[in-house]
C-alpha positions, -999 to +999 in steps of 0.1 A: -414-589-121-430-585-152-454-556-163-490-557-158-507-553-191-527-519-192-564-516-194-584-485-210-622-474-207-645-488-235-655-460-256-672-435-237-687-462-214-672-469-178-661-505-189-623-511-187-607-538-207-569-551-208-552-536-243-545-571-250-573-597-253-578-633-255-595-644-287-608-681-294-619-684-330-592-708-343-569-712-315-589-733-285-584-770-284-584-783-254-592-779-216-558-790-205-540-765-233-562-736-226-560-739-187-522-725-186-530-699-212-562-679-195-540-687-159-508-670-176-531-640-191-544-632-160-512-629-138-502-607-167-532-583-166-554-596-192-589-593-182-606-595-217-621-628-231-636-631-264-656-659-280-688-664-303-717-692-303-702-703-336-667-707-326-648-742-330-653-772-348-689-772-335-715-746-326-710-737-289-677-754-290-652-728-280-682-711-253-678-749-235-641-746-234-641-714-223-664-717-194-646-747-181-612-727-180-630-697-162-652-713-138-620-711-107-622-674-114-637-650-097-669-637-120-652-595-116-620-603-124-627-613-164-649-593-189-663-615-214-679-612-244-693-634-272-714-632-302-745-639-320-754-640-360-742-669-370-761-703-386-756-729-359-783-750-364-806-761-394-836-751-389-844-712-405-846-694-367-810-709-358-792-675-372-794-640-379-810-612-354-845-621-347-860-617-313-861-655-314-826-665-324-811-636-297-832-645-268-824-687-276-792-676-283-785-660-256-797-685-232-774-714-244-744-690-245-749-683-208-751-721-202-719-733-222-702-704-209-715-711-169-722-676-158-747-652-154-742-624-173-724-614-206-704-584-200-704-575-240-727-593-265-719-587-303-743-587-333-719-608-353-731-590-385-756-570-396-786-583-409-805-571-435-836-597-432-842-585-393-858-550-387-832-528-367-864-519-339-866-561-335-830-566-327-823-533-302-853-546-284-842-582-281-811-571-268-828-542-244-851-568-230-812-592-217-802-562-204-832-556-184-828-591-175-797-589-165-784-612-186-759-590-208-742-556-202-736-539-226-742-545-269-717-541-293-715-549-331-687-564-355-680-556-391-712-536-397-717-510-424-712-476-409-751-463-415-762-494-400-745-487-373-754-447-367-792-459-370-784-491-345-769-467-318-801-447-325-824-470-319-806-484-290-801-453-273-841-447-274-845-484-255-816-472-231-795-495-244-753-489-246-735-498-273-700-497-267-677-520-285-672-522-327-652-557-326-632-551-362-602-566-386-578-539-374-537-544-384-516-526-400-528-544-436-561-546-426-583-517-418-623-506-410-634-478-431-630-442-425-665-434-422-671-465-399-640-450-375-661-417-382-695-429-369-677-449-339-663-417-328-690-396-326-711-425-311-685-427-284-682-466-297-647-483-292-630-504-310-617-539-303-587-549-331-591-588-345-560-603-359-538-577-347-510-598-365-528-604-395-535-642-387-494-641-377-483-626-406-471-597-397-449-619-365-427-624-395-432-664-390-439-672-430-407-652-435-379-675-449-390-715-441-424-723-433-435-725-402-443-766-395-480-772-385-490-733-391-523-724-396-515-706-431-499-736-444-528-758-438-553-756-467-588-762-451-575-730-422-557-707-441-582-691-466-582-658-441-548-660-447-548-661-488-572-630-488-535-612-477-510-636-498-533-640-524-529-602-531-496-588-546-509-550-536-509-566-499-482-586-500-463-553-509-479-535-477-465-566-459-432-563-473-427-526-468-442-533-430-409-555-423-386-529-441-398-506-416-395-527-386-359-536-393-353-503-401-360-488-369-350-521-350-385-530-335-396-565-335-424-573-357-445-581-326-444-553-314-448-532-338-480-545-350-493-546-316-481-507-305-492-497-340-527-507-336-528-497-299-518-466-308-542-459-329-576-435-322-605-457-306-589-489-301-592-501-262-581-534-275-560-559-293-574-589-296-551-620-307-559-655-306-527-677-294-526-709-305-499-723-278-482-705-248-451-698-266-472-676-289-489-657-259-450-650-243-442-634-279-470-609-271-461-603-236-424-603-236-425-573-261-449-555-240-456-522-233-452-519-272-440-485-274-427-474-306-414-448-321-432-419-340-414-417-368-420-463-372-461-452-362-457-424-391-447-449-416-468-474-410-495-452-413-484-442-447-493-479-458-529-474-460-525-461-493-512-495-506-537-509-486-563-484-501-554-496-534-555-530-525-590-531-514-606-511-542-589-542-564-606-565-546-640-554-546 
């Protein structure tokens, strides 16, 4: 039998999510091609669903599709989270962190998504037109409610968030996820890392694989129907391709990989697990092939001396994103 996928504590909270996650930004289609996914995730282990309100080729979209493959689940066996921030409607109250857009927010997420509660509920991105008191207290007054959990952020400057988990610890409010771009090509700052750490914040790892470039499938022939050969889906993709200082991180990444003899998989999988904070890797599969990659190389372990090296990449990576600021 295969091995159940391990779950860890989030952050300092008592929260326990599955070290691999399912994501649904680009990958969710359909009802009838999600079904087999979420119902292979779950024998595996993998308690952890992510999605946002602006997810899918429509506001709300992927929330719908997600709901409708949960609902046959029992509502403790999953931990769900999604997201708020993003424009998804015209008028000037349909995005940021106001009171307003949170509380409306909130309300058609827990309808699209057919449940109760949100067990984590991300401010998407900061935002700098919304007084920090205004959001923490929008998001105390769900918790009261009992309509979300717990709060966490994603891609936030680190002194906004060391003034957030302030605020929100004043209005008894836990923070306990950071949702960041974590792989080995792709990193959160030091001082961000810093802050989460001494705020007792985890950290949830997007694109573990780098939008699948580090699976080593753009190696050689293209991949037919791939995202990063698609033009109007790929432009995550050409932030990494685009730059040579990156695309020498990636090159050295394989190097390593075949020179220790560890798939690519899961390598960049145990790499980021292995690293301080993360509870989680969160990948979005596009097909159930994709998701039996990610399992069949579990547990991920890896040798020191492949972590070592990898880790030794940031320095490339370093000089790749002071040339792209």
């Amino acid at each position: 039998m295969s091995e159940a996928i391990d779950s860890r504590r989030l952050g300092d909270s008592g929260l326990k999510i599955s070290v691999l996650g399912l994501g649904t930004w680009l990958n969710f289609s359909t009802y009838e091609d999600n079904l087999p996914m979420v119902a292979a995730a779950l024998e595996r282990g993998i308690c952890h669903f992510d999605t946002a309100d602006m997810y899918g080729a429509l506001p709300g979209w992927s929330e719908t599709l997600l709901g409708n493959t949960l609902k046959g689940y029992t509502r403790s066996a999953y931990v769900l989270s999604t997201k708020v921030h993003a424009r998804v409607g015209k008028w000037p109250n349909d995005a940021g962190l106001s009171r307003k857009h949170i509380t409306e927010s909130c309300h058609k997420s827990l309808t699209r998504l057919q449940t109760d509660y949100i067990d984590i509920y991300y401010c998407h991105r900061f935002d700098p037109d919304t007084p920090l008191y205004e959001t923490v207290d929008a998001l105390a007054t769900l918790k009261n409610q009992g309509k979300i959990l717990y709060a966490g952020i994603s891609m936030w400057p680190a002194d906004q968030i060391k003034e957030f988990t302030r605020l929100a610890k004043q209005a008894n409010l836990q923070v306990v996820a950071n949702q960041v771009l974590y792989n080995t090509i792709q990193r959160p700052s030091r001082e961000e890392i810093q802050v989460c750490r001494e705020e007792g914040i985890g950290l949830v790892a997007y694109s573990p694989l780098a939008q699948g470039l580090l699976s080593g499938k753009y190696k050689g022939e293209s991949a037919e129907g791939a995202r990063g050969k698609i033009p109007s889906r790929n432009k995550w993709i050409k932030r990494i391709t685009d730059n040579p200082d990156k695309v020498k991180a990636l090159k050295e990444y394989f190097q390593l990989c075949d020179a220790y003899e560890v798939p690519y998989v899961q390598a960049a999988m145990g790499w980021v697990l292995a690293q301080d904070l993360v509870s989680c890797a969160l990948s979005g599969f596009r097909n159930m092939d994709q998701l039996q990659d990610a399992l069949s190389a579990y547990p991920y372990t890896l040798p020191p001396e492949l972590i070592q090296g990898i880790n030794l990449l940031e320095e490339i990576w370093l000089d790749a994103e002071t040339a792209s600021i």
